[in-house]
C-alpha positions as CSV (number, residue, x, y, z in Angstrom):
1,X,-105.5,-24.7,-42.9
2,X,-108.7,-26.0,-41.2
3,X,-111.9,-24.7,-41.8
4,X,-111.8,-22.4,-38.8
5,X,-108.4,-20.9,-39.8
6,X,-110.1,-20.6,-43.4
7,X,-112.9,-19.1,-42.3
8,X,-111.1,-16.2,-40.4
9,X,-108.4,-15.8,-43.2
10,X,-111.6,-15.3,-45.9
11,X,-113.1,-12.9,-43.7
12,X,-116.0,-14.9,-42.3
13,X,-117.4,-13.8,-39.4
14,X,-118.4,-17.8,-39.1
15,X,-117.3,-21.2,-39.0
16,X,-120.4,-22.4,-40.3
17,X,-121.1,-19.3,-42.8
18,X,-117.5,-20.7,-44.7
19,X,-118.6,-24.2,-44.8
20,X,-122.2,-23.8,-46.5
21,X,-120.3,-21.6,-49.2
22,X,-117.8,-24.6,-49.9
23,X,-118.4,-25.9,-53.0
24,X,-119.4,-22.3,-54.3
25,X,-117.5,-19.2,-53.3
26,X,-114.9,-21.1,-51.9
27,X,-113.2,-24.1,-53.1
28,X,-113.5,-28.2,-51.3
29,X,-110.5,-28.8,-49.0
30,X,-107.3,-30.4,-51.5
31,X,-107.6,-32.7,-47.9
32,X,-110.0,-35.2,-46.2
33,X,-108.3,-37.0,-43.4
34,X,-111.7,-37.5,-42.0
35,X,-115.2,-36.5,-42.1
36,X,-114.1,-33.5,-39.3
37,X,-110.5,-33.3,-40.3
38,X,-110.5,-31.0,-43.8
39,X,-107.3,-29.0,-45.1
40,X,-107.6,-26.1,-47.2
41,X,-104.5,-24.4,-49.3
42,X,-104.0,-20.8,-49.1
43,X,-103.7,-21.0,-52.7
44,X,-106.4,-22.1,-53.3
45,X,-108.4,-19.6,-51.4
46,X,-106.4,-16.9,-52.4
47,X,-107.6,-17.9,-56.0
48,X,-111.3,-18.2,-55.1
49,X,-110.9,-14.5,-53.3
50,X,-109.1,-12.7,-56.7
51,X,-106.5,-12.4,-54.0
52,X,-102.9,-12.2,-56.3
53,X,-104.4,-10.8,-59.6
54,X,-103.5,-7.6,-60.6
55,X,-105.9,-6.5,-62.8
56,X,-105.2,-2.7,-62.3
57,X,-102.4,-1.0,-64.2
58,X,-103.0,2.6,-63.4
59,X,-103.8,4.5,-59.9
60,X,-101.1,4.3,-56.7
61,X,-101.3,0.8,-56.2
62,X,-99.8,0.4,-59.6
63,X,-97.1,3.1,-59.0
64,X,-96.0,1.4,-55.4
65,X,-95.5,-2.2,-57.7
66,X,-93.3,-0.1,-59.8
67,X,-91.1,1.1,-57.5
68,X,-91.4,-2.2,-55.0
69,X,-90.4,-3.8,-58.4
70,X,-87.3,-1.5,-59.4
71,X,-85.9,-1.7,-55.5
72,X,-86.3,-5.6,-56.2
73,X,-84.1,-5.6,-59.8
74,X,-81.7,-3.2,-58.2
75,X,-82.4,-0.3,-60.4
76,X,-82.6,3.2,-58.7
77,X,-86.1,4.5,-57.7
């Protein structure tokens, strides 16, 4: 995605509040067509973000992946 798309998807209310925290917070684009043209992966910022990781095994949120996860093996809920 470009940097605007990136910008919105990571929550940045700016364009230009992404790119100074490339390189930090966020990772450099996987592609540089050009000095304007930059591609990030979603991956990649979903990584950066802790976007993916389930770190929490208790609470609802762990009890909906249960039951999202026995609909999905075919077992009854």
């Amino acid at each position: 995605m470009t940097a605007d798309v990136a910008a919105g998807y990571c929550g940045e209310k700016h364009v230009e509040d992404f790119l100074e925290r490339v390189g930090t917070t966020y990772p450099k684009p996987r592609i540089v067509d050009s000095t304007r043209r930059k591609f990030w992966y979603r991956d990649d910022l979903d990584k950066a973000m802790n976007l993916g990781t389930v770190t929490a095994t208790s609470g609802l949120g762990a009890k909906f992946r249960d039951k999202i996860r026995e609909k999905r093996n075919g077992s009854a809920a």
